[in-house]
C-alpha positions, 0 to 999 in steps of 0.5 A: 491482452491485459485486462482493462477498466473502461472507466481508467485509461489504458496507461500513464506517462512516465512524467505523471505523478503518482495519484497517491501524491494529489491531496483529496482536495483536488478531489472535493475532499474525497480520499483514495482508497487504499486496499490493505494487503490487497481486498484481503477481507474476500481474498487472502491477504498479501496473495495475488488473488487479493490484489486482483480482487481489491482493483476488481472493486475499484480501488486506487492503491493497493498497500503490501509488505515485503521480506527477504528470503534466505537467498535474498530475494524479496517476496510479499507477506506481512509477518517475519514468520510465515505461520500465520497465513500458510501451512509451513512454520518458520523466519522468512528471512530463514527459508529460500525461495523455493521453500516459500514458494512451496508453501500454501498460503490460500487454504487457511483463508478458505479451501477455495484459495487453496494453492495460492502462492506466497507472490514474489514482488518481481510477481505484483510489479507485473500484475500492477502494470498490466492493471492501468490506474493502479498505485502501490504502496510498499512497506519494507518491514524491519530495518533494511541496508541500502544494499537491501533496499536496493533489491526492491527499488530496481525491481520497481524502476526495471517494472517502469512503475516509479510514478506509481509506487510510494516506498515506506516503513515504521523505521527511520533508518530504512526510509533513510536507506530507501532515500540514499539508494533511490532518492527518486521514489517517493517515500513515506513514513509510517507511524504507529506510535504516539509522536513525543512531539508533532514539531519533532515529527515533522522535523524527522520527515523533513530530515527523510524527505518524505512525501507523506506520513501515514499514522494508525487511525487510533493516532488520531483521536489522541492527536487531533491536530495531527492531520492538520500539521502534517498537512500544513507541512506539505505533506500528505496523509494515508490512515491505516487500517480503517473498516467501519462507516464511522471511521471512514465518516471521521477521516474524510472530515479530517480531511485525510488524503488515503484511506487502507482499508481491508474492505476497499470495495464497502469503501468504494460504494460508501464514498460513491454514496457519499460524494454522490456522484462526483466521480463518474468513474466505472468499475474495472470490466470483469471480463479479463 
């Protein structure tokens, strides 16, 4: 049997709409937590033990990011090298699957991940299903065809997560791709520069039919009516990558809808503080 929360319920119909899609004022004002490349802080990043780890600790997303290999198919890592974080060198895009598969992407974290696996994303679809009341979101990196696109976005509807995934990227064009292959996924777009204009933005959004836009948390403090407009434009706003207590303090005040988080379980107990007892939920059974 899948492992289970007592404190979420064993499923969710097809027709309910993704918890990433609820302003945080449905909640009281209280944002989602959002684990960046999984709870990478404990785990290494963008591998199936961050996952587990991050919805062990209650969060309610995990955010992760996608390449294609040589033989075109798609696997979870951050970089478009894989140098970083595992024991081999080279372009994604210039390894197979079986090359990268090969690689030890655990030890450079700590010796007690060794043999951890670069995950394919056909890996996380399956373990997001069997763990209920868990959301993902996934950024394409680079600039993707809709052919392309199209290898990710089967991957999720053959999973039958559709209301449980939010597709995004920094590049217009592939959020372009993203909606003409699978206008049906909600999409976003990322932000990490400085807009020439907030009206410009929001026409770029609407021009790409996205559900959200979701900006660094420096954007913030040189655009600070940036929430606001993106809210009065319908749409939602998930801040990326927030760590410490003042940052959290200041995005919650804003009134932001998601925070990504390296430390989604330290965001967890300081909104369970914080909001003292408003949501009465309990953490995921570690039972298994």
């Amino acid at each position: 049997m899948p492992p289970t929360s007592p404190g979420r319920s064993p499923g969710r119909p097809t027709t309910s709409p993704s918890s990433l899609l609820r302003p945080a004022a449905d909640r009281r004002g209280r944002p989602l937590v959002v684990g960046h490349r999984g709870n990478s802080s404990v785990a290494p990043q963008n591998t199936l033990a961050a996952f587990e780890a991050a919805w062990r600790a209650g969060a309610d997303a995990i955010e992760l990011d996608v390449h294609l290999t040589a033989d075109r198919q798609v696997v979870v890592l951050h970089d478009d090298v894989v140098d970083e974080t595992t024991d081999g060198t080279g372009r994604v895009d210039g390894l197979t699957l079986a090359e990268v598969r090969a690689l030890d992407a655990g030890s450079s974290f700590s010796r007690a991940f060794a043999g951890q696996r670069v995950p394919t994303f056909a890996e996380v679809t399956r373990l997001v299903v069997e763990r209920p009341g868990l959301d993902v979101l996934v950024e394409l990196k680079g600039v993707w065809t809709v052919e392309d696109v199209l290898l990710v976005t089967r991957q999720v509807d053959d999973a039958g997560l559709a209301d449980r995934v939010l597709v995004q990227s920094f590049w217009p064009p592939t959020v372009a791709a993203l909606r003409d292959a699978a206008g049906h996924l909600d999409r976003a777009l990322l932000l990490a520069l400085h807009p020439d204009s907030l009206a410009e933005l929001v026409e770029v959004c609407a021009e790409l039919g996205v559900v959200a836009c979701n900006p660094e948390v420096a954007l913030l403090a040189h655009e600070p009516g940036l929430v606001e407009t993106l809210h009065g434009a319908g749409l939602r706003v998930h801040v990326w990558t927030a760590n410490t207590t003042d940052e959290w303090d200041d995005l919650v005040i804003q009134g932001v809808d998601a925070i990504m988080t390296d430390r989604p379980d330290r965001l967890v107990g300081w909104l369970d503080a914080r909001f003292d007892g408003w949501s009465a939920r309990r953490r995921p059974s570690v039972d298994g």
